[in-house]
N, C-alpha and C positions, 0 to 999 in steps of 0.2 A: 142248418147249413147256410153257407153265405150265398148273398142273392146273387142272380146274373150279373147285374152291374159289374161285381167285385170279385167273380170269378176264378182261382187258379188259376187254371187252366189256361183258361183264355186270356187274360194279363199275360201269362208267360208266352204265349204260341204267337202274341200280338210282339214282346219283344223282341224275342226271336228274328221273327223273320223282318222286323222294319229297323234294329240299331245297324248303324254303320260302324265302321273304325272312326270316324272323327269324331264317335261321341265319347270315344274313351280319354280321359285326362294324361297327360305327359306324365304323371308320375305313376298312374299305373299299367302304363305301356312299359316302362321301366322295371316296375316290380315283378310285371309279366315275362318281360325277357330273362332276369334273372331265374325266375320260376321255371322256364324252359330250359334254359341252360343247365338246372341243378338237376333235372329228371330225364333233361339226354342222358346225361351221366349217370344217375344212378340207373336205369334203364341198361345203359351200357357195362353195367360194372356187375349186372346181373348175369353175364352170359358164361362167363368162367365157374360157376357154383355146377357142384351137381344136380339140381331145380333149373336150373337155367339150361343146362343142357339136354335135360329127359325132353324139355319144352320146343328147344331148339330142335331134338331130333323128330317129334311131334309133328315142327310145322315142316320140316324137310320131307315129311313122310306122305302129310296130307294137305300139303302143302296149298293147291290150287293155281288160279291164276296168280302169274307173279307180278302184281299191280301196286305192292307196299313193303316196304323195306322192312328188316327184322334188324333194330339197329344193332350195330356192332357184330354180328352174328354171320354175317358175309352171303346171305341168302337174302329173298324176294320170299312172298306168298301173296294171297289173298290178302283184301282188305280185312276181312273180317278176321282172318286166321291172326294177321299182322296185332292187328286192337290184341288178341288172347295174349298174344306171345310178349308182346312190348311190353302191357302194362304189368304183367308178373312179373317179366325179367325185374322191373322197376321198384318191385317190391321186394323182391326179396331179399336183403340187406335190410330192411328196416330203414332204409336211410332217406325214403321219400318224406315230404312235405306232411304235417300233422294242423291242422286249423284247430284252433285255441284250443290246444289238447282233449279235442273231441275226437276227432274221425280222421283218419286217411283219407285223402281226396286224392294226393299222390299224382300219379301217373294215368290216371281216367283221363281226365279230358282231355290233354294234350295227344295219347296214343289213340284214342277217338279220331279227333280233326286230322292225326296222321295218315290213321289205315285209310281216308277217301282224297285225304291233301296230293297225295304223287297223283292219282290218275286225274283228277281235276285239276290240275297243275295251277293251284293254288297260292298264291300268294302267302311273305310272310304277316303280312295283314289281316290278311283272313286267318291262319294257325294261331296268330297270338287275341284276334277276338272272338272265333270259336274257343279258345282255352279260355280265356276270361268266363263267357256266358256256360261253359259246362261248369265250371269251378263255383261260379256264382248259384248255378241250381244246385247241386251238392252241400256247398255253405249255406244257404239257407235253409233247404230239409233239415240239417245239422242244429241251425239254432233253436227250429220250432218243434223240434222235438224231445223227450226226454230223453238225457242220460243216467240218471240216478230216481229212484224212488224211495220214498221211506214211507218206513215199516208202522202197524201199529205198536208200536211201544217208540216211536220216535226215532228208528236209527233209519241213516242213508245206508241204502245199497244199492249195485247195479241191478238194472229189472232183469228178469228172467231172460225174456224176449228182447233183443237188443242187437242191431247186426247196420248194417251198410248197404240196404237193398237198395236203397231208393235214390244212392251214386247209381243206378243205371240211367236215372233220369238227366247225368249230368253227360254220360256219354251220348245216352240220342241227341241233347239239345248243342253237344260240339259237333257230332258230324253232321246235326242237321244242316247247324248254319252254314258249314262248307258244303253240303250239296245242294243250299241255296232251295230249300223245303218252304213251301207259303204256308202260310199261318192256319188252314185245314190240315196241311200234311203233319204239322208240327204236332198239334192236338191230336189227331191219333197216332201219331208218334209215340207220344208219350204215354199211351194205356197200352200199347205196345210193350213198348219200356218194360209197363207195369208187370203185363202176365210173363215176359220171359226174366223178369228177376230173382234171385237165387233165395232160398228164406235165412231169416235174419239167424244166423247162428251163434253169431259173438258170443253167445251170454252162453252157450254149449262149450265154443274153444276156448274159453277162461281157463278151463277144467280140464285143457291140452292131456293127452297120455302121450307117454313117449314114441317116438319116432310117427309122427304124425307130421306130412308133411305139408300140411295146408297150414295159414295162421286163418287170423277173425275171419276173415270174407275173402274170395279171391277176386282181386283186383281186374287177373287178366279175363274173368270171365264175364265181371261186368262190364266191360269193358265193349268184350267182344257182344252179350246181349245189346248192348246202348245203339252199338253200332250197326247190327242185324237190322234190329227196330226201326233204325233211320233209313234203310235200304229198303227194307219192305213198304215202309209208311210213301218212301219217293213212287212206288208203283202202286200207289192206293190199293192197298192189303188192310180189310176193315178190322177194328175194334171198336168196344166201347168209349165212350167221350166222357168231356170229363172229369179224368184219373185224379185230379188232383184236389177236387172236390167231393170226392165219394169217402164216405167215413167210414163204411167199410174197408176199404183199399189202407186206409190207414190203421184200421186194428188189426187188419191181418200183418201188418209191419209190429205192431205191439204197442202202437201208439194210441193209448185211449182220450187223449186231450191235446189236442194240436193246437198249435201258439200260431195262429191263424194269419194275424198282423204281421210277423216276422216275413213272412212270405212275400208283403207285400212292402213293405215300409221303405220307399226310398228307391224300389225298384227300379232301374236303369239309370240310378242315378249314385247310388254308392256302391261299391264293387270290393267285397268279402276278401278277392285274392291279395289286396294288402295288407291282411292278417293270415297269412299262410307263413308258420312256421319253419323258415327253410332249415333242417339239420343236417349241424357240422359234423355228428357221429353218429355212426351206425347200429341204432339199437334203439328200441323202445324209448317216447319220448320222456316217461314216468323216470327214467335215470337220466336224462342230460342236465338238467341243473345240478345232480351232485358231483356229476362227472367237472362240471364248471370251477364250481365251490373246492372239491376238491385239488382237482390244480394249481388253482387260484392261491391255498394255502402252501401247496408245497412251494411254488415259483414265489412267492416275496419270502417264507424263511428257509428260503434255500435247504429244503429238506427232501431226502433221499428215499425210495422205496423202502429201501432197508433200517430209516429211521421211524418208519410208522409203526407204533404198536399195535393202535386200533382204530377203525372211522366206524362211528355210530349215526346212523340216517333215519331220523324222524320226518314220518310224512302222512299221507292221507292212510286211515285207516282204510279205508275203501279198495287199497291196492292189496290189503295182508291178510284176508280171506285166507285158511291154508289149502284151500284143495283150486286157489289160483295158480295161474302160473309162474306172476312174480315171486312168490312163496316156495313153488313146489322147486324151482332152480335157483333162491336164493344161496345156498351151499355147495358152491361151483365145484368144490370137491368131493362133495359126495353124487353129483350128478353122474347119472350113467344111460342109457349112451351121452355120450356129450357131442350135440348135435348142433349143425348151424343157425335152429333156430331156437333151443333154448336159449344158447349163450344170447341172443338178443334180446332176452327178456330176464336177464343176469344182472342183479346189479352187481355185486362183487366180482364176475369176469369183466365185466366193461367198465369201473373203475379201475382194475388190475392193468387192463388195455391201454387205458391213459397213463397213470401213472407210472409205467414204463417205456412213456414217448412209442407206441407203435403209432404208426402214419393212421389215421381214421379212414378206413377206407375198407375193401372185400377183404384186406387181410387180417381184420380182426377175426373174421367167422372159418377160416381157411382152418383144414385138419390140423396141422401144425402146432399154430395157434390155439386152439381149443385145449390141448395136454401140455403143452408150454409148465412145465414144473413150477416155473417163479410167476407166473402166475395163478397158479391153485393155489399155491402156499400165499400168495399177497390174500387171495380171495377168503382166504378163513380171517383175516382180520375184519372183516367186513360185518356190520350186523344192522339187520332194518326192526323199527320199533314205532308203532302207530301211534298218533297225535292225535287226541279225541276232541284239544280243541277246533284243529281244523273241521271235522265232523260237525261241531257246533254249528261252526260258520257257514258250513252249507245249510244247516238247516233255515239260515236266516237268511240265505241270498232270496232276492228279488229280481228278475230280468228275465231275458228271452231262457226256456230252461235248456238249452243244449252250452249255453255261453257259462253254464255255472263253474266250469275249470279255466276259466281264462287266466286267472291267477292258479299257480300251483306248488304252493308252500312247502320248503322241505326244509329242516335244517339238519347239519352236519355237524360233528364233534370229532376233532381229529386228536390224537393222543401220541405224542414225538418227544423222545428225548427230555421225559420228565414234563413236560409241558401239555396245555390243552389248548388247541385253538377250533374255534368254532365260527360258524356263518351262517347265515340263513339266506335264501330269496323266495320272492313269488315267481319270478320267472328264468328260463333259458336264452340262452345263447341261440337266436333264428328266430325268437320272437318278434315277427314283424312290426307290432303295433306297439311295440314297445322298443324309442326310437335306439337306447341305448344299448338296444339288447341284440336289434337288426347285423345281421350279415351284411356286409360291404360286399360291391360286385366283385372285388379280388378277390374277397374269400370265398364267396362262389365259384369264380375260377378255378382258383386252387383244389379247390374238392376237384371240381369237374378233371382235372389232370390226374389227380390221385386216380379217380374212379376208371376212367378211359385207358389208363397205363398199360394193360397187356394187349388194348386190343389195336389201339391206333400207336402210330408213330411219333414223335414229337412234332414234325411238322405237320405230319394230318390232323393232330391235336388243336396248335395253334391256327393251321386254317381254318376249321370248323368253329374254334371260338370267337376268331375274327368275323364269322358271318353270320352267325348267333347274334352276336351284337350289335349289329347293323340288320337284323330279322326284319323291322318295319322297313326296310327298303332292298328286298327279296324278290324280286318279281314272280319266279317259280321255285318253290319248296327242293323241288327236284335238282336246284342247284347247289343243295346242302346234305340230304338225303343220299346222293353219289357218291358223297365221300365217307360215307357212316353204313357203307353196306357191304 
């Protein structure tokens, strides 16, 4: 194990508590605000679903002190309740942030820094560099960890064990830093974290059965642990020390080899949430590049729904497992129940969705929607078919092992009017790190007014995005939060 010097734990509990906001660079104070911006909104565009309301009536029920907003939701709660309720609402569209098509980081840190930013009447200062420093421990668990494993006879697979626990790490270290924890309370903070995280199940929900209405990991509950943890660790409530150095602590996450370096490499000095893929649509990030591609073909030869015969999508083997669950709702019409969150993990309902111009936004997932005739019928044209040579290519990647999907190849074959036209990419649309691929702050906007549509007005819309963007020069959070409640 690594020596003292070099630490975990201690390197992080040390950054923690001693960066300021002037250490962060102008352009990713930028990409930070954007990133707030896009998961107010989805956050807010959670609250009209059936999941968002069982949630909402949850925190109205057991609600507590009313010390944090439940945005868009017109009620107060607990901090702690607030972190549960926020960061699921924020999920469940599928439409939060994916870091280089590894993990959800989503709506964790930000709904962290929130549930303790009103009673601390925090600055926007402070919200956007707690979100950075949670985002940044999330993102790098994310790198140093395994996504894929391969087999003895040489093929990639997902491991067994595979899940999102160790985002609770990202929520202690955003509310720590707004309630201003020193660098002892931060370290047991985080073995805190550790024992109340949830076990890694991903590699269980692949295998979704129907109407099961959790996805991989829940969001809202690490959320709410992250933030317990930092509440407890502010009145010195003991744990183990540590956490992030125990190699234990890390096989029980499923992790038998940790990329150790990653953790550390450049620490407080390169900042991960510039690679957070902000998405333009609502659904699993594994279909936005076809969703792209496909468009893309119809809008230059001006071709119609109704001229498509077939679109065939070649892509990572690694997704077409049949007892996953891109496989088991690939055949939108023979799906049954057809649920809000199958259709997110649909390729053929969510190309169907696009290329009949619906708005990207809750109304892909709304009951309606889901039985919508002209889109089942598009959706049988639809067929996925796995690419052995991308399989290859993982097996030859070299780097941090969680970055090994930063590229994500698929290509498409469209079939119109006697003709074939085809495209490939490695990447989508909200690809941050990829400059052509990035989202403009309009089109963050624009979502953010899609998403917020039923519950704000157009003017409380445009006021809240007016002060969103001007975040760094917020004196109190609560001058934003008023109007989101």
């Amino acid at each position: 194990m690594p020596s003292e010097v070099t630490r975990l734990t201690e390197a992080w509990a040390d950054l923690v508590s001693t960066i300021s906001f002037n250490n962060l660079p102008r352009e990713e104070i930028g990409q930070t605000i954007d990133y707030i911006i896009d998961h107010v909104g989805d956050v807010i565009s959670g609250c009209d679903s059936p999941t968002g309301q069982m949630f909402i009536k949850l925190a109205k029920e057991e609600g507590g002190n009313p010390e944090a907003t439940i945005l868009g939701a017109g009620i107060r709660a607990s901090g702690t309740m607030a972190a549960l309720v926020n960061a699921k609402l924020g999920n469940i569209h599928d439409n939060d942030d994916v870091f280089i098509n590894r993990i959800h980081i989503g709506t964790i840190p930000l709904c962290a820094a929130l549930a303790v930013a009103e009673k601390t009447r925090a600055s926007g200062k402070d919200l956007i560099l707690a979100t950075v420093l949670g985002y940044e421990m999330c993102a790098r668990c994310a790198l140093a960890t395994p996504l894929v494993e391969v087999t003895q006879q040489g093929e990639v697979r997902f491991p067994t064990v595979l899940g999102y626990s160790y985002n609770t790490f990202g929520a202690l270290v955003a509310a720590a830093k707004v309630l201003g924890l020193n660098k002892a309370q931060i370290e047991n903070g985080l073995s805190i974290a550790a024992y109340f995280a949830p076990l890694p199940l991903a590699g269980l929900w692949r295998r979704r059965e129907p109407e099961n209405m959790l996805k991989y990991c829940d969001l809202g509950w690490l959320t709410h642990a992250g933030v317990t943890a930092a509440l407890l660790a502010r009145v010195d409530f003991k744990a183990s020390t540590a956490i992030l150095d125990d190699e234990y602590f890390w096989q029980s996450c499923g992790v038998s080899n940790l990329h150790y370096n990653t953790f550390l490499e450049g620490l407080g000095k390169s900042w991960h949430i510039m690679q957070a893929a902000i998405k333009p649509y609502p659904c699993c990030r594994n279909i936005h590049s076809s969703i792209d591609m496909l468009t893309r073909i119809m809008n230059e030869n001006a071709l119609h729904p109704d001229d498509i015969e077939s679109v065939a999508i070649r892509l990572s083997p690694l997704t077409l497992n049949p007892e996953y669950i891109w496989c088991k709702v690939s055949k939108w019409d023979t799906v049954e129940p057809k649920d809000d969150i199958s259709s997110q993990f649909s390729f053929s309902y969510n190309l169907a969705c696009a290329v009949y111009g619906i708005p990207a936004g809750p109304e892909w997932h709304g009951d309606a929607m889901l039985r919508d005739p002209r889109l089942i019928e598009f959706s049988k044209k639809v067929s996925l078919e796995g690419d052995p040579q991308i399989g290859q290519s993982m097996l030859a990647y070299k780097g941090a092992p969680g970055a090994i999907r930063r590229k994500y190849p698929v290509t498409i074959e469209v079939r119109a009017k006697g003709k074939v036209f085809a495209d490939s990419s490695d990447y989508a649309l909200g690809d941050s790190w990829v400059p052509e691929y990035r989202l403009s702050s309009e089109e963050i906007d624009k979502k953010f007014r899609v998403n917020v549509s039923k519950a704000l007005s157009d003017s409380q819309t445009e006021q809240v995005l007016e002060q969103l963007r001007r975040l760094d020069r917020i004196d109190d959070i609560n001058e934003i939060t008023k109007h989101l409640a």
